[in-house]
C-alpha positions in Angstrom: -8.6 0.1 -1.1 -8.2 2.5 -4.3 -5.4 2.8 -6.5 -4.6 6.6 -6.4 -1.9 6.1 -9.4 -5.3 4.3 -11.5 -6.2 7.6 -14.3 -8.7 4.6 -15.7 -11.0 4.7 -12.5 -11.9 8.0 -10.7 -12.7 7.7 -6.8 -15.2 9.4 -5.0 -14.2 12.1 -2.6 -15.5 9.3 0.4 -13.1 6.8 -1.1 -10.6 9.3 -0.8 -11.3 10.0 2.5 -11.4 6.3 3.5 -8.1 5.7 2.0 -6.5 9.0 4.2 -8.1 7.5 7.2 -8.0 10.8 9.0 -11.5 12.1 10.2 -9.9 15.7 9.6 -9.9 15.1 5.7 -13.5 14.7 5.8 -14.0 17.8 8.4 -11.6 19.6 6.0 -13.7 19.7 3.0 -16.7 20.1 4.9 -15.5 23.1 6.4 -14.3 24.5 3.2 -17.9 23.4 1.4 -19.7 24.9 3.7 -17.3 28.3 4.2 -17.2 28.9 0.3 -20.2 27.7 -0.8 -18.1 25.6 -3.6 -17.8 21.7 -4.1 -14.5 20.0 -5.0 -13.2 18.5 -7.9 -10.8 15.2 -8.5 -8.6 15.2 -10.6 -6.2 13.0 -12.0 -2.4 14.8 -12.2 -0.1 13.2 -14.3 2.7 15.9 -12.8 5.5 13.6 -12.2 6.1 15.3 -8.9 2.8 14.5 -7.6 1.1 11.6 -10.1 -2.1 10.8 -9.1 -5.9 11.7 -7.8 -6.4 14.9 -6.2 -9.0 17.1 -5.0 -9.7 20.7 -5.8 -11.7 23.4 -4.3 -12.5 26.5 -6.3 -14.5 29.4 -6.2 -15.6 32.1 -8.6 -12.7 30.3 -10.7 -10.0 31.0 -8.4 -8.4 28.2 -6.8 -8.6 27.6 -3.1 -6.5 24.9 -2.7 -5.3 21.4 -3.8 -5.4 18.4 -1.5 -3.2 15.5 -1.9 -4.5 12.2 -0.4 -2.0 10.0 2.0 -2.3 7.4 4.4 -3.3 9.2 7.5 -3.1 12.4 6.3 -3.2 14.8 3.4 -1.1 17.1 1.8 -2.9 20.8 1.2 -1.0 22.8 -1.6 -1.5 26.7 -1.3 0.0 29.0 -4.2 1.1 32.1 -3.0 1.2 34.3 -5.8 1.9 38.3 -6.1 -1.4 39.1 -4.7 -1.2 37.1 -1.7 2.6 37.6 -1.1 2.5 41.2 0.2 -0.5 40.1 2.9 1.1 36.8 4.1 4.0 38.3 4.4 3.0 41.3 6.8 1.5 38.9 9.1 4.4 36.1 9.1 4.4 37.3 13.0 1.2 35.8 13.2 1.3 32.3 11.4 2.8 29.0 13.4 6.5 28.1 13.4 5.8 25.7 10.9 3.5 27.4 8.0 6.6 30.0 8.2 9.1 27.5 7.9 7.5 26.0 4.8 7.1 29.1 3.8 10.9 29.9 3.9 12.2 26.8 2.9 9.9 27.2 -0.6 11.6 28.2 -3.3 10.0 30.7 -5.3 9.0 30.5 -9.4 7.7 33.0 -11.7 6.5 35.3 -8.7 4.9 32.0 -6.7 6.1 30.2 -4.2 3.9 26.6 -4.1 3.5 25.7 -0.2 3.1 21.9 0.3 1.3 21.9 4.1 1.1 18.7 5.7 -2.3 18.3 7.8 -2.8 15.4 10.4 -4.3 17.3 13.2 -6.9 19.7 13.5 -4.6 21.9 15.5 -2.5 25.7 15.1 -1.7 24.9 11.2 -5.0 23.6 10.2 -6.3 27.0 11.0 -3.3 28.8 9.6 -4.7 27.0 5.9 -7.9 28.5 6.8 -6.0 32.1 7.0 -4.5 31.8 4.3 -7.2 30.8 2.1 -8.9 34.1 3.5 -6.1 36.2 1.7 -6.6 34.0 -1.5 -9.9 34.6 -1.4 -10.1 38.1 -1.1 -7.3 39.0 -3.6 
């Protein structure tokens, strides 16, 4: 099993996905691979709020998302900035009990508000990640 807390050896995104142990990480970054047409990155954050490997998807530069590996599951950050604010917000209505109370409880900095989205199940708030990565993309 990998050390995520090791900067001095980088995992691989299948070692990653071994250590979640969830088949939807894997189906996660495929979908998003094959949706973008981008590849992910790992990276080591030495944030003290979230220390460790990650993985990043970007496209065209602009960041899609972050994933943060866990046992079982994985941890999808989503930065909601002033460009996707306006659009997210006119279709709260439309997003699952929970993405809007993450999205309530998150306190907002410098005009972002950085939504941590816990993903175990490919269920309601998967998809709502995939929305939402729709508005980032097209803003």
């Amino acid at each position: 099993m990998i050390d995520l807390q090791d900067k001095s050896y980088c995992p691989t995104l299948e070692e990653i996905g071994e250590y979640v142990g969830n088949d939807v990480f894997d189906g996660f970054c495929s979908e998003i691979r094959e949706k973008y047409k981008c590849s992910e990155k790992i990276e080591y954050s030495a944030c003290s709020m979230e220390r460790g490997w990650n993985v990043k998807f970007k496209k065209a530069g602009k960041s899609l998302c972050t994933m943060y590996p866990r046992e079982s599951y994985f941890t999808v950050l989503l930065v909601v900035g002033r460009k996707e604010k306006e659009p997210f917000e006119k279709r709260m209505q439309e997003w699952t009990e929970r993405m809007q109370e993450i999205y309530n409880q998150t306190q907002e900095g410098n005009g972002q508000k950085w939504l941590m989205v816990d993903l175990k199940d490919k269920d309601a708030l998967y998809r709502d990640v995939f929305r939402f990565i729709e508005i980032r993309r097209a803003g």
